[in-house]
VOGU-3710 file (C-alpha; in Angstrom, 3 decimals, decimal comma):
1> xxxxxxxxxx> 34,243/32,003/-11,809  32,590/32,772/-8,531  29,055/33,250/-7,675  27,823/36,020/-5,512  26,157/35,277/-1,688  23,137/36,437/-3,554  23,160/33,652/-6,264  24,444/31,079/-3,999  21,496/31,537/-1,549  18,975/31,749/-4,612
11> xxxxxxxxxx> 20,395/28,612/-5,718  20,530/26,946/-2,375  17,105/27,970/-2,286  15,994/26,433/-5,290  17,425/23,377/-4,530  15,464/22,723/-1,695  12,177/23,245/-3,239  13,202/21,703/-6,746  11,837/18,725/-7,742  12,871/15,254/-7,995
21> xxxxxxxxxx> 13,473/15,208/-11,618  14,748/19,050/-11,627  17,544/18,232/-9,157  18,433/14,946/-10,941  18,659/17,492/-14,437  20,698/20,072/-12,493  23,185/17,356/-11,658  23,801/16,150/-14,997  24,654/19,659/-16,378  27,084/20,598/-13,303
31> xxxxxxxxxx> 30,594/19,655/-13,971  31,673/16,159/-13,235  33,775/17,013/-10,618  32,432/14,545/-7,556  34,742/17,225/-4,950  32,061/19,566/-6,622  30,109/21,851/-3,881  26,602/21,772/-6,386  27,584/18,444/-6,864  27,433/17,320/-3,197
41> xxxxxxxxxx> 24,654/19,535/-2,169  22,517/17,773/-5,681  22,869/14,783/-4,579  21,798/15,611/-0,807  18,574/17,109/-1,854  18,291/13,871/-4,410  18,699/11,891/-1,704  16,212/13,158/0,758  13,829/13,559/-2,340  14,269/9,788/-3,094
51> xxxxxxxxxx> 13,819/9,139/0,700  10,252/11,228/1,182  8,785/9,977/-2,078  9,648/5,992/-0,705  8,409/6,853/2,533  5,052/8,149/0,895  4,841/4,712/-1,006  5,512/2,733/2,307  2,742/5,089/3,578  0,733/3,693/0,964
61> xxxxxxxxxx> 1,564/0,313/1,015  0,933/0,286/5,310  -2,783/1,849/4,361  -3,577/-0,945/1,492  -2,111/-3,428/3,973  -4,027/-2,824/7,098  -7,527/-2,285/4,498  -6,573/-5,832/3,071  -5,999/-7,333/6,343  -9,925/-5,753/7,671
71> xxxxxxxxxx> -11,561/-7,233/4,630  -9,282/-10,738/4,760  -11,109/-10,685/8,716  -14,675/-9,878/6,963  -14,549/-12,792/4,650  -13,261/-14,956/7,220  -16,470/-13,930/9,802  -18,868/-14,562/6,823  -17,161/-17,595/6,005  -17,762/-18,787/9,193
81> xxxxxxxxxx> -21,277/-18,098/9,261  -21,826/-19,717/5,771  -20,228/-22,902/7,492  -23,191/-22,577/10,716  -25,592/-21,767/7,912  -24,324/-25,020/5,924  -24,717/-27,301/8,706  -28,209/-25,916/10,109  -29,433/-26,336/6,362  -28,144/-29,902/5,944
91> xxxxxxxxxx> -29,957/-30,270/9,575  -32,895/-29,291/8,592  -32,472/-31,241/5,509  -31,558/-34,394/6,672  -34,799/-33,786/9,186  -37,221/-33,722/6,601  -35,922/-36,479/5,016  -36,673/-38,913/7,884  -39,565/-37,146/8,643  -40,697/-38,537/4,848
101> xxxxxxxxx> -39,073/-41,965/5,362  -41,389/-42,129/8,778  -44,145/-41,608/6,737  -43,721/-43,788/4,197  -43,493/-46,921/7,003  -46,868/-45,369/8,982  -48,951/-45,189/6,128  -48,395/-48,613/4,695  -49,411/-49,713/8,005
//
């Protein structure tokens, strides 16, 4: 049985715009034959299907990555000024405190 020019360009066509899922269908009900011409030409579209939709999810993944690694570099920044923050306070703390103990000694004097 062969297909016209017509057909075979319409189904070209179709597999080229066909989704992931359609193409994967169309393969199953094809004959089995792997020397098969819709065969081979299935499983090329499958392929490069399989191939954009990964590279989308690397995409992705590269976005999410580079976001995690600005707010990783925010937290460390305001981590560091909690630290400065920590010291001036126990500073300031530990100024008070022997500005109390003074006074104590010069007023039982």
């Amino acid at each position: 049985m062969s297909e016209g020019q017509g057909g075979k360009e319409k189904k070209l066509a179709w597999l080229v715009t066909a989704t992931s899922r359609e193409v994967q269908e169309f393969i199953h009900i094809i004959p089995v034959d792997r020397d098969s011409y819709w065969y081979q030409r299935a499983r090329v579209q499958l392929d490069i299907r399989l191939a954009e939709d990964a590279e989308g999810t690397a995409q992705k993944l590269v976005t999410g990555t580079n976001s995690l690694i600005t707010e990783t570099k925010t937290l460390v920044n305001l981590t560091h000024r909690l630290y400065i923050l920590t010291i001036v306070l126990i500073a300031l703390g530990a100024f008070e405190f022997i500005k109390f103990i003074l006074g104590l000694f010069c007023h039982a004097v």
